[in-house]
Each structure stands twice: as C-alpha cells, then as structure tokens.
C-alpha positions in Angstrom: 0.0 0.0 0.0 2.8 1.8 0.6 4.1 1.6 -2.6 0.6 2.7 -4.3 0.9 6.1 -2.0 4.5 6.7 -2.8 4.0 6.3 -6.8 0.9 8.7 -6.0 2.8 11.3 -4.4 5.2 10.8 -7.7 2.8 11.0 -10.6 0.7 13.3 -9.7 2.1 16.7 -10.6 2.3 14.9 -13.7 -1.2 14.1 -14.4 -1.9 17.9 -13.5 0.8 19.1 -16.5 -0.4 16.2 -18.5 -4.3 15.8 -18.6 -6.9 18.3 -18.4 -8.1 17.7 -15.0 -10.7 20.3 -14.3 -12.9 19.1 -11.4 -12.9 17.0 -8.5 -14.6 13.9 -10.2 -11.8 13.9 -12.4 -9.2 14.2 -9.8 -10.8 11.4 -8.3 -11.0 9.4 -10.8 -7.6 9.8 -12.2 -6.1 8.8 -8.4 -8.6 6.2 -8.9 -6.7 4.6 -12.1 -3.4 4.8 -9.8 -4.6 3.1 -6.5 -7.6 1.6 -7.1 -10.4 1.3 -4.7 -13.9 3.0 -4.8 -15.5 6.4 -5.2 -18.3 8.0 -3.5 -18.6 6.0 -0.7 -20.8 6.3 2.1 -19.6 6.2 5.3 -20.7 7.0 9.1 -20.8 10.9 9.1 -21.4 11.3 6.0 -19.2 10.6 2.2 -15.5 9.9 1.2 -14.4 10.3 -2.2 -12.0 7.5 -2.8 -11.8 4.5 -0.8 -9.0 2.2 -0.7 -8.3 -0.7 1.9 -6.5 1.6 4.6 -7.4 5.0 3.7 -10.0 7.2 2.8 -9.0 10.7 0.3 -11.4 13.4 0.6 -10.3 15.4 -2.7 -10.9 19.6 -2.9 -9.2 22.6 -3.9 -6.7 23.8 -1.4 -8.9 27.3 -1.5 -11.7 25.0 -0.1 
C-alpha cells in the first residue's frame, strides 16, 4: 500500500501538466486509475471520495 501512496505522491504533478483535469470527479478518478479502490462511498458521518483498503481521500481545492 505503501508503494501505491509513494507512486501517487510521484505522478501526480504529472497528471496535472499532462491531462486536463478540471474538477474533483476527475481528480478522483484519475487517483482512482493509480490506487484503485472506490468512489463516493458512504460512510458513518457522511461521504469519502476515494476508498481504498487503509485510507479514505477526501479530494478539494486547497482554497476550499
């Protein structure tokens, strides 16, 4: 899992120079592609946005 967070940290400035990511659902979906799990998911309190086996991402502009 490690190594899924790690090659995250890694490719994603490229994916923002590279791909036209405009909004959080493609955000997402993009980290999505790199480390798997699922999106949207309800959860006590309310919603995460990405779900993977230990962690949960709740993706937003840094202004937000």
């Amino acid at each position: 899992m490690k190594q899924a967070i790690l090659l995250l940290i890694y490719l994603f400035p490229t994916a923002v120079i590279c791909q036209e990511l405009k909004t959080e659902e493609d955000y997402s979906k993009y980290i999505q592609t790199l480390v798997g799990g699922k999106r949207e998911v309800m959860v006590e309190g309310g919603r995460v946005d990405l779900l993977i086996e230990d962690y949960a991402f709740e993706i937003g502009w840094a202004s937000n």
